[in-house]
N, C-alpha and C positions, 0 to 999 in steps of 0.2 A: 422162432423154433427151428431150431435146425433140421435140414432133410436129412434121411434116414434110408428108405430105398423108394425107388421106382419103379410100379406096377403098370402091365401093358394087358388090358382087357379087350378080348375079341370075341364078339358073339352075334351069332347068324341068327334070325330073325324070319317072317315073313320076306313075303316079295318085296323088293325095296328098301330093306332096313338090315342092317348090319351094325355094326358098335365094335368101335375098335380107334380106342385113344388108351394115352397114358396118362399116370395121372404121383404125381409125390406125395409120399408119407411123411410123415414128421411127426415126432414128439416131444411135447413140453416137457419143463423139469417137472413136472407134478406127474406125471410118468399117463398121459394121455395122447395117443393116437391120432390124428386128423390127416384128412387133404381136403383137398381143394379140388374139385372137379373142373377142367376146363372149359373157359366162358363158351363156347361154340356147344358143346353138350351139353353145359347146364339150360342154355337157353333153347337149344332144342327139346331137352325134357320138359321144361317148363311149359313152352309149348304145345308142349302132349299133354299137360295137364296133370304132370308127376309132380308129387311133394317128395321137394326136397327145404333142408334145414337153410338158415341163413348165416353168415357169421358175424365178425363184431362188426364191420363194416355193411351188412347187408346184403353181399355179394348171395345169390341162390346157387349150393352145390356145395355147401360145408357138409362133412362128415369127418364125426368121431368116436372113441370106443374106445376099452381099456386094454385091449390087443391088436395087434396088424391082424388077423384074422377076424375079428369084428368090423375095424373097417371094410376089410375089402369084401368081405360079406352081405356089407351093407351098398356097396356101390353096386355087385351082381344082383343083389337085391332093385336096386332102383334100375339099372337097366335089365333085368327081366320085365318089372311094368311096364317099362316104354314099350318092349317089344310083344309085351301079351296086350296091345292094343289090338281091337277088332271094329271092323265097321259093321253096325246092328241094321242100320237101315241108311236109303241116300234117298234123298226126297226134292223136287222141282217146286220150289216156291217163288212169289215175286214178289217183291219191294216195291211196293211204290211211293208217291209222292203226289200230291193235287195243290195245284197254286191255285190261286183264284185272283184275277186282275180287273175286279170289279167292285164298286160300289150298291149299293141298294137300300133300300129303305123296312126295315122292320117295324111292321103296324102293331096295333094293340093286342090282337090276336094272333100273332106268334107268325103270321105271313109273310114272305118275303113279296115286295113290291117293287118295279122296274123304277122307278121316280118317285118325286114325293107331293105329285099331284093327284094322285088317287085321294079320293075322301077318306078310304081304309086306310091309310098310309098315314093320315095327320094322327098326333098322341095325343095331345092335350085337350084340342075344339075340334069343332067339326072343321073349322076354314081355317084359313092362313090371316084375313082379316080380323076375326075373333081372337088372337094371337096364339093360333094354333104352332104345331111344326112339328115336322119331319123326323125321327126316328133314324137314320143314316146311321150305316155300318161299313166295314171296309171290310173284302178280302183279304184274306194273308200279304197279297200286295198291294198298298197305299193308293188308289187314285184317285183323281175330279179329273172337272170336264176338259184342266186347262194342259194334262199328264200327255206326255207326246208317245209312249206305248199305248199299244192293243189292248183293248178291254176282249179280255173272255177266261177260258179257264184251260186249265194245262195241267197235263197230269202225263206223269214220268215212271215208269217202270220197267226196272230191274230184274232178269232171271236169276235166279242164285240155285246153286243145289246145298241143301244144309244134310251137312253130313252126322251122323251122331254115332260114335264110336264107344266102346267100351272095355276097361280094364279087366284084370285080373282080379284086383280088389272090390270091385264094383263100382267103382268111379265112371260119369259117363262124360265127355266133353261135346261138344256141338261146335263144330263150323260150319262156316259159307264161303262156299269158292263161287267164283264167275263160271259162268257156264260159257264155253268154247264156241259154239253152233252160230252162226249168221242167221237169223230170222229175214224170211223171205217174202 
């Protein structure tokens, strides 16, 4: 498709956001309008959580119309949603995680048992002679008696603020940033 003209859109936003790239029209012999939004913008809207079209290749940031004013209507259109982005609420959450680097013995009655010489601890007989046995489970990490790591349990957590923003359209998106602060 051959270019046609090139538009340069600039628009002021909230604190921090501005918009101001160019961007090429062109139209096919079938007498339709497209561009191409630049990869740095379309992946920043995307980001925001703006719909936009894809093209034949799948690239996000196609737009087209049966006029140069349709498109470019439609590009001030998409970036107004980026920048009628609001944040609704910021909220302190934490991530965690819990390893376990133990074995133990699960008896008939649903009890957890340090060994599997507890009488509760045998499943089948009452004894290990009677040809009883032990019920053994593993932590999320694998060990016996012969594992050259610590047995115990570990648990990991992450502060995160999850932010949840909201459009113009009503669309809402949610992140998680790290949160900056040294815990002391």
């Amino acid at each position: 498709m051959p270019k046609l003209i090139t538009e340069r859109i600039i628009m002021d936003g909230a604190i921090e956001k501005e918009i101001n790239f160019k961007y090429d029209i062109s139209v096919s012999k079938d007498g339709i309008f497209s561009t191409m939004l630049p990869k740095d913008v379309s992946e920043l809207f995307a980001n925001a959580n703006v719909d936009m079209a894809r093209n034949r290749l799948y690239n996000k940031g196609y737009i087209s119309g049966s006029t140069i004013k349709d498109v470019t209507d439609a590009v001030k259109s998409i970036c107004q949603e980026y920048l009628s982005r609001e944040l609704v609420s910021k909220t302190l959450i934490l991530k965690y995680g819990i390893e376990t680097r133990a074995a133990y013995c699960l008896g008939n009655d649903g009890e957890i048992y340090p060994n599997g010489r507890f009488k509760e601890a045998i499943v089948k007989d009452d004894s290990y002679a009677n040809g009883g046995y032990a019920n053994w489970k593993n932590g999320t990490v694998s060990m016996n008696a012969t594992s050259p790591n610590n047995y115990g349990i570990l648990i990991f957590v992450e502060p995160l603020n999850k932010l949840v923003y909201k459009y113009k359209s009503g669309k809402i998106k949610i992140e998680y940033t790290q949160v900056n602060h040294h815990i002391t």
